[in-house]
N, C-alpha and C positions, 0 to 999 in steps of 0.2 A: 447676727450680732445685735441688732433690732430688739429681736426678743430677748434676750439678755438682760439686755438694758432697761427692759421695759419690767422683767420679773423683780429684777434688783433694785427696780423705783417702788415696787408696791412692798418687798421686803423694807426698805429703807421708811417709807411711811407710818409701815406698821410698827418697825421700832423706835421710830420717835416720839409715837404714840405710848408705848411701854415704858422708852426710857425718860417720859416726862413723871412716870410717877414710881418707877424703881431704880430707875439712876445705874443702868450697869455700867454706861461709862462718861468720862466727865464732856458738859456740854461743852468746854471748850476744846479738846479735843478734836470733838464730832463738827465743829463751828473753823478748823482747823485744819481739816482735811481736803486737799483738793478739789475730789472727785464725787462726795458725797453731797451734797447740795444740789449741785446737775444736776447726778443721777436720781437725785429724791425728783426733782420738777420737772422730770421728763413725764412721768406717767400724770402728775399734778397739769400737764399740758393737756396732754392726750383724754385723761380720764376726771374729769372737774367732779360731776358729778361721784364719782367714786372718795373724794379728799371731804367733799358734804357730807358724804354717808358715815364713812369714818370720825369726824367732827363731831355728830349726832352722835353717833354710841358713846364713842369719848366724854361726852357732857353729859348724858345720860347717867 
């Protein structure tokens, strides 16, 4: 279940990353959903340097 959670924090990352600059869906929505936020900062726990790496390219 672990892993799950943990694939579904770096999908969630990567589309926040996306949907800060194509907007598929509205931020309050995404700002309004239970389970989405957790699940984003589980891996944002686990993997710090990983949410730096992503940062970088992003501002790149």
């Amino acid at each position: 279940m672990l892993k799950y959670a943990l694939i579904l924090s770096i999908v969630f990352i990567v589309y926040d990353q996306i949907n800060g600059s194509l907007q598929f869906m509205n931020k309050k929505k995404v700002n309004n959903s239970v389970l989405y936020n957790p699940v984003k900062n589980l891996a944002q726990s686990i993997f710090p340097k990983l949410v730096r790496v992503v940062e970088e390219v992003d501002n790149k």
